[in-house]
C-alpha positions as CSV (number, residue, x, y, z in Angstrom):
1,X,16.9,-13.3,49.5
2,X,14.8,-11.0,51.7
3,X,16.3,-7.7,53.7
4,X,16.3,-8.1,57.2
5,X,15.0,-4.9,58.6
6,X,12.4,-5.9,61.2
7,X,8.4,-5.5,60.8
8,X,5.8,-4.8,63.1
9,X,3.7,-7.1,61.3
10,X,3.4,-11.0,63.4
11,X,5.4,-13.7,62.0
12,X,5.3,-17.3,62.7
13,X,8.0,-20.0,62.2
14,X,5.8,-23.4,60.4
15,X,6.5,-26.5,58.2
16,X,5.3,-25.7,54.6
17,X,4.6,-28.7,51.8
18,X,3.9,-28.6,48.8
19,X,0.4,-28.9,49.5
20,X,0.7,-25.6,51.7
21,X,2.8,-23.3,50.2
22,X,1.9,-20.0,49.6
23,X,2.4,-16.6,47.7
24,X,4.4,-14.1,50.5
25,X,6.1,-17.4,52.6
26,X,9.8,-16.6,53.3
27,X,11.2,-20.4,53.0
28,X,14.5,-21.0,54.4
29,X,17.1,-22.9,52.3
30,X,20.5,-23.5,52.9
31,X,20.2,-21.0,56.1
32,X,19.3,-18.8,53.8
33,X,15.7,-16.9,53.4
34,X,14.0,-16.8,50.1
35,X,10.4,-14.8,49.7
36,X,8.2,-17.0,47.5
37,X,7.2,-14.6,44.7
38,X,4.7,-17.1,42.9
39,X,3.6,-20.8,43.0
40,X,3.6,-23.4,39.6
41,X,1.5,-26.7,39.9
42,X,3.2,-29.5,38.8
43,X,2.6,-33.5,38.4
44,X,2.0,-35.7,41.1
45,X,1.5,-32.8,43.7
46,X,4.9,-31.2,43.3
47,X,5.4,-27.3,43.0
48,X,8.0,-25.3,41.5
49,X,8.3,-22.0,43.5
50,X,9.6,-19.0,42.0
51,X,11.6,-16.5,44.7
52,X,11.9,-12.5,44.4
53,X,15.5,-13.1,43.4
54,X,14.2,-14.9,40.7
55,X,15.6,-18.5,41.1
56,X,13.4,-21.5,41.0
57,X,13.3,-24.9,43.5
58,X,11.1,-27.8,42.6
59,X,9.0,-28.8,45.7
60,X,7.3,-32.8,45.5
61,X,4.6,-33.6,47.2
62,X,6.3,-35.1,50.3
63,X,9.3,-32.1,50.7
64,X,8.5,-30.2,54.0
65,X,10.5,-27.1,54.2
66,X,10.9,-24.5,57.4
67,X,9.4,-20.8,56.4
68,X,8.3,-17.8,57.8
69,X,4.1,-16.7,57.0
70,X,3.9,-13.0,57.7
71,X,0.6,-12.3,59.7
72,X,-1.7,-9.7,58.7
73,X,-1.5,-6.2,59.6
């Protein structure tokens, strides 16, 4: 999980797939936020996604998850 202490960098809510995943989205699972710490290419189009807490979740190709991408500061 991610601490909640606000940023003053821009955030915007967006659908993620595997296709367009990245390093640095905070994905939320469960109601629960997860920071994607790095990305695995697997089969078929699917991704497994590693989070800072260290658990894994298998993405395929047609999964479209909710997440946060952090703007640049």
């Amino acid at each position: 999980m991610i601490d909640r202490t606000l940023r003053s960098v821009p955030a915007a809510s967006i659908d993620v797939t595997a296709a367009t995943v990245r390093r640095g989205d905070v994905i939320e699972v469960g109601g629960l936020f997860w920071r994607v710490q790095d990305l695995f290419q697997l089969p078929q189009g699917a991704k497994q996604l590693l989070f800072e807490s260290g658990e894994l979740l298998t993405m395929h190709a047609r999964t479209r998850l909710v997440a946060v991408r952090m703007g640049r500061r």
